[in-house]
N, C-alpha and C positions, 0 to 999 in steps of 0.2 A: 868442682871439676872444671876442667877447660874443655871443653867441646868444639869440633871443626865438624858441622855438615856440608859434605862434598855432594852438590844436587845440580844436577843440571836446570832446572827450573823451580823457582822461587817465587814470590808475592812482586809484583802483583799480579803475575798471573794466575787468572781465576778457577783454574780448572786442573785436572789429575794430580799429579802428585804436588804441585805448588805450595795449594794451599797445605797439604799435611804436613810439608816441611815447614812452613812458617810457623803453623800453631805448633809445632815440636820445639822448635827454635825458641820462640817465646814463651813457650811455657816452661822451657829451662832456665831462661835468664828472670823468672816468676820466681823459682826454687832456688834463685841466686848463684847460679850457678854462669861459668863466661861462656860465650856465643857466638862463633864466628863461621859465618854461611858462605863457601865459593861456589858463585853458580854462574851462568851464562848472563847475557844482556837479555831482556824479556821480550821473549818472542811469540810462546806458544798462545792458542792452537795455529793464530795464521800466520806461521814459520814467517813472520814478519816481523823485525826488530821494534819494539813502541819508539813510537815519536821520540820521545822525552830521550832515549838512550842513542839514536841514531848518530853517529860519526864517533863513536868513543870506543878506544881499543880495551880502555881500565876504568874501572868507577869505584869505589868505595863509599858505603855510605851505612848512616845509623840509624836503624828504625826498629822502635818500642825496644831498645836495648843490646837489640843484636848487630852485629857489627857486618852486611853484608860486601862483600867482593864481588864485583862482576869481570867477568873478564872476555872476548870476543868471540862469536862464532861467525864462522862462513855460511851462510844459507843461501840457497840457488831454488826458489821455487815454492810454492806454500807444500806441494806432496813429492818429498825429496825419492827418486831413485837411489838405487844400489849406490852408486860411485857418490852421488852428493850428498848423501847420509851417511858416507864413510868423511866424507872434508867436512861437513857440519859437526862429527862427532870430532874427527882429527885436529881440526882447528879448537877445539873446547880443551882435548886434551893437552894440546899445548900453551893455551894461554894459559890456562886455567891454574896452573903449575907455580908461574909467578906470581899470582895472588896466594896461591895454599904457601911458596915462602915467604911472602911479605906482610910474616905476622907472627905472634907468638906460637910455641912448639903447644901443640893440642895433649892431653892424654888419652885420647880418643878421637877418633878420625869415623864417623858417620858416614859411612857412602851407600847410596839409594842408586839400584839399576833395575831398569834399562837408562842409559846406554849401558851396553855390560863394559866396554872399552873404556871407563871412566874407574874401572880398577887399576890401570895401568898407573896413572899418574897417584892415584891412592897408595896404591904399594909402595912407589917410590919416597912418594913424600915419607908416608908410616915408615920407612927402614930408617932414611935419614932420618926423621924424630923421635925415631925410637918408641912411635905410638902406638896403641893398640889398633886395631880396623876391624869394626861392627860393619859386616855387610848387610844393605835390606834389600831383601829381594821382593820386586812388586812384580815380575813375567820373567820367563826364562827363552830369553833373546832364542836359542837355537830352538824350542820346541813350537816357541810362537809364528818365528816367522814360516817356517816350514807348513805349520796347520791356517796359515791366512794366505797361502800360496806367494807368497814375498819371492822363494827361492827352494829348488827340490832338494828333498833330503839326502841326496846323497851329491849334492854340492861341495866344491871346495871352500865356498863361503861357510857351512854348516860348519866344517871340520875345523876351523879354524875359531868360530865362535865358541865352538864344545871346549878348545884347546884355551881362548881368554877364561872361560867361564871354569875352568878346572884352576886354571893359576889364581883365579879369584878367591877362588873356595880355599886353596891353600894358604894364602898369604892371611887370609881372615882369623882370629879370632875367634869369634862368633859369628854367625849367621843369623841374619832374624828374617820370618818370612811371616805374610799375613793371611796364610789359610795353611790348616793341616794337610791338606793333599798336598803340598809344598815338598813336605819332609820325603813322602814317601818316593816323589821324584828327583830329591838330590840325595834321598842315600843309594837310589839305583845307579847314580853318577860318580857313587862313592864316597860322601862326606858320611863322617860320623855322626851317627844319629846326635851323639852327647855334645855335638856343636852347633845343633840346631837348635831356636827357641822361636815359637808360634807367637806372634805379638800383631791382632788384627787393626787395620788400620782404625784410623780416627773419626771423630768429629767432635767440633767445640758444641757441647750440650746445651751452652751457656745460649751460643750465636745462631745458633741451627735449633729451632721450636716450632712447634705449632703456631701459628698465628692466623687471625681472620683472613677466612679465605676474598671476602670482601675488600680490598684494598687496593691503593695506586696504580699496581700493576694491571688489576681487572681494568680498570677505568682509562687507561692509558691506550691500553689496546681492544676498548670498547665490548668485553669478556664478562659483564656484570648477566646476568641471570644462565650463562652455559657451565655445562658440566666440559670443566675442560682438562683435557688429556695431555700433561707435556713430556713430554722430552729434548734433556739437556746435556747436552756436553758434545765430546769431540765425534766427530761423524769419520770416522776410520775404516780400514779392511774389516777391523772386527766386527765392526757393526754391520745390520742391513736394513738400514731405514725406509729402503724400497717397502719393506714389508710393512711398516705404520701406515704409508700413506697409499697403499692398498688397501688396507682394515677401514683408512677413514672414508675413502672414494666409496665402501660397500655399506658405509652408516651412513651416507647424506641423506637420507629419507627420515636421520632422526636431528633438527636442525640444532635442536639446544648442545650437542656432542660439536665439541669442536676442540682441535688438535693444535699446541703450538709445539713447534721445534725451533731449539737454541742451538746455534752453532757458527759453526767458522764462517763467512763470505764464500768462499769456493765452492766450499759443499753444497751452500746454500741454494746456491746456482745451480748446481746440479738437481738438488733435490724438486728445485721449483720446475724444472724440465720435466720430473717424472711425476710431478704433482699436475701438469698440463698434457699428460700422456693419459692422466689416470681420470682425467675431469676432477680434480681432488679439491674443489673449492672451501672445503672446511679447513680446509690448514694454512697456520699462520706461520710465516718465518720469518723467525727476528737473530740479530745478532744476540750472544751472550750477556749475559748483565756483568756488571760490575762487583766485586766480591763481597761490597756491605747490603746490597741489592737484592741477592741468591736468598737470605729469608723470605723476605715478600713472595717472590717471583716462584718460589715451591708452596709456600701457602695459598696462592692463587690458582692451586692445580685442585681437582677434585680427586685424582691419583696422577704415580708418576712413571714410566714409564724406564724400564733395562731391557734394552734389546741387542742380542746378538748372535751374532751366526752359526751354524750347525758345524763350522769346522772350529772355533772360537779354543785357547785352548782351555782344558778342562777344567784348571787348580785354582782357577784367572778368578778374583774376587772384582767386581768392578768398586772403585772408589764413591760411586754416585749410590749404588746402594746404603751404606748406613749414612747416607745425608739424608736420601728419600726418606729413611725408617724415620729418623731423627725430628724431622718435618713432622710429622703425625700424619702423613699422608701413606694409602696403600700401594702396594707394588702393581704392576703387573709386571713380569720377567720373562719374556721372551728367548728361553735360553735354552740349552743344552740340559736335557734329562739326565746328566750324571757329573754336572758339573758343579762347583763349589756355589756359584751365583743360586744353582736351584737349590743345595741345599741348605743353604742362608737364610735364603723367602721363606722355603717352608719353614724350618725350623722355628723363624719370627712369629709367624702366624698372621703376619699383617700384608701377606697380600697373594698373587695369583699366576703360577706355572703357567705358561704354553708353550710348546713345539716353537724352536726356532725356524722363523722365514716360514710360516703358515700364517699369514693376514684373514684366514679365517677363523681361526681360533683364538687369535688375539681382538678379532673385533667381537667376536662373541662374549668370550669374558669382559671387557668395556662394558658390551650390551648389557651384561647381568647383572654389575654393580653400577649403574646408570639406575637398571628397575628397582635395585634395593638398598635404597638409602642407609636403612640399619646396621647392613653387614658393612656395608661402604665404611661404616664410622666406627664399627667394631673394628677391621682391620685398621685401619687408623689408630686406633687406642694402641690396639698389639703390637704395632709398628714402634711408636715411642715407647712402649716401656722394652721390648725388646733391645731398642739401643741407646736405653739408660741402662741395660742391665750389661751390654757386651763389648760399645763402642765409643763409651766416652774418654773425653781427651784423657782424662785425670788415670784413665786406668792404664792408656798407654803409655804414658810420664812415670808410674809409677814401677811398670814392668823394667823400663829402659834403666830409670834411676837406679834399680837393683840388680838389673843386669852390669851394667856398669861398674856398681859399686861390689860385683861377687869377682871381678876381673882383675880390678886391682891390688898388686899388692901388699904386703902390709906396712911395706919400708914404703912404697911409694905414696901411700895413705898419711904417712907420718910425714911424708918429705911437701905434701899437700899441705898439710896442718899446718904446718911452719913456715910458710911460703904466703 
């Protein structure tokens, strides 16, 4: 099959959806199947163009077989408002356009939102090539921004994204979303249930393991005999990292427990303001690793840390959980009692509920697998095998391949063959 994923963010960046597109990408050009990625210049998390890409409107390039497209965005700021996350997304849609024509016609057109506004140019392209359009849905732009206070619900901006987000859902195909509470929110929207298909995100099995927790990383950042607590990735509305380095400021009496947090430069800043409000001398802030890095840098954890906030929205799967599980390391999850994240953790069996934005409940469960090695390693085990059993790459490859291949039809299967 010919394959066009349309993602706003690709390899090398390290974090949300990047990486799942890349290992998707590559695991199809694995199954020999053609490859070709339009996505933005790499910027994400600190809405910062990379070095390496800066002054370049178009780039094209081949890596492990896929044939990526980069094309320009406008960014004004690492944490974009209303008006400059509408020209950051604007400017994407428009470049973006030229690269989806300057290349073979796809028989499927893969487009991953958020942005939801990156249906527009999908649509267009998919009429003119007459492609099919698998949409995946990772949040649903009107329900999120509204629950992280972006913009109030009865907004012109709301009404307007509910109005992309319906032309989306029609133009599509298929739907594919990565948690079942998904479905039950876009058949209220109105899609047919018989268009939706659950396909939970990924991790490389292979890349993402157990390993000694004793390694480079400890050594690096001088972490060799503490139990240490991390968390990694993008520091956003959703999140509320005030709440860890509360939990840690109320465990320095136990010195071995020590906190690193991975994240963007800005936030970092910030967070180290509230780390010096909080006396929170246990916690270390680094920037993110590099993507071949992210093993080590999770096996150096003694658990890993999902945190987010009580208005979060409910369906929301964070990405970083089946990395955590993946890792052989325990949760803790800091989340919403009725949200997909909590019932994920528990269901794994490998790691530990609390109340969002309560830093006492989170530093207590810390405290209790800190006291007990045993359980500590038992959630651990349960953690791996739960995402050898639900989240590896191979099963998402293999859902997508047959989704795909139940789409097409049988003249165009033949006209495949021949071709």
């Amino acid at each position: 099959m010919k394959i066009l994923i349309y993602s706003y963010n690709y390899y090398p960046e390290p974090i949300g959806i990047a990486p799942l597109m890349t290992e998707l990408a590559e695991g199809f050009v694995k199954r020999g199947h053609q490859v070709r990625v339009v996505t933005g210049m790499p910027n994400y998390p600190e809405r910062k163009v990379y070095d390496e890409y800066k002054g370049k409107f178009f780039l094209t390039e081949e890596l492990n077989g896929v044939t990526v497209q980069r094309s320009y965005i406008h960014i004004r700021g690492s944490k974009p408002g209303l008006l400059a996350r509408l020209m950051l997304d604007g400017s994407f849609i428009v470049s973006s356009l030229w690269q989806a024509f300057n290349g073979w016609k796809p028989d499927f057109i893969f487009a991953t939102t958020p942005p939801i506004l990156i249906s527009l140019p999908v649509s267009l392209y998919g009429l003119f090539c007459n492609s099919y359009v698998v949409l995946n849905i990772q949040d649903i732009v009107s329900e999120a921004a509204v629950r992280v206070g972006l913009v109030k619900k009865d907004s012109w901006i709301i009404r307007l994204a509910q109005a992309v987000e319906k032309f989306a859902y029609q133009k599509a195909i298929k739907i594919s979303v990565i948690a079942e509470d998904f479905v039950t929110k876009l058949v209220e929207q109105g899609v047919s249930k018989n268009r939706i298909v659950c396909i939970p995100n990924w991790v490389d099995l292979n890349f993402i393991k157990p390993l000694d927790k004793n390694n480079s990383f400890r050594e690096q950042h001088d972490l060799q005999d503490k139990f240490v607590v991390i968390y990694s990735g993008n520091i956003a509305l959703t999140q509320g990292l005030e709440t860890v380095v509360k939990a840690a400021a109320s465990l320095k009496e136990k010195p071995e427990i020590y906190f690193v947090i991975l994240g963007e430069e800005k936030a970092r800043q910030q967070l180290q303001e509230c780390c010096e409000k909080y006396q929170a001398d246990n916690v270390l802030l680094l920037p993110l690793v590099p993507r071949e890095k992210l093993p080590e840098m999770l096996s150096a954890a003694a658990l890993g840390l999902v945190i987010q906030k009580k208005t979060v929205t409910a369906f929301n799967l964070p990405s970083k959980i089946p990395v955590i599980l993946a890792s052989g390391r325990p949760i803790i999850a800091s989340v919403p009692d009725a949200g997909t994240a909590m019932k994920v953790v528990k269901e794994s069996g490998g790691g530990i509920v609390t109340p969002p934005e309560d830093a006492q409940a989170l530093a207590q469960a810390i405290l209790e697998l800190y006291e007990n090695p045993e359980r500590l390693q038992e959630l651990g085990h349960k953690a791996r095998k739960y995402a050898e059993d639900n989240f590896g790459s191979k099963n998402a490859l293999d859902s997508y391949e047959a989704l795909f291949s139940s789409i097409l039809t049988p003249e165009k299967k033949h006209h495949n063959s021949i071709n």
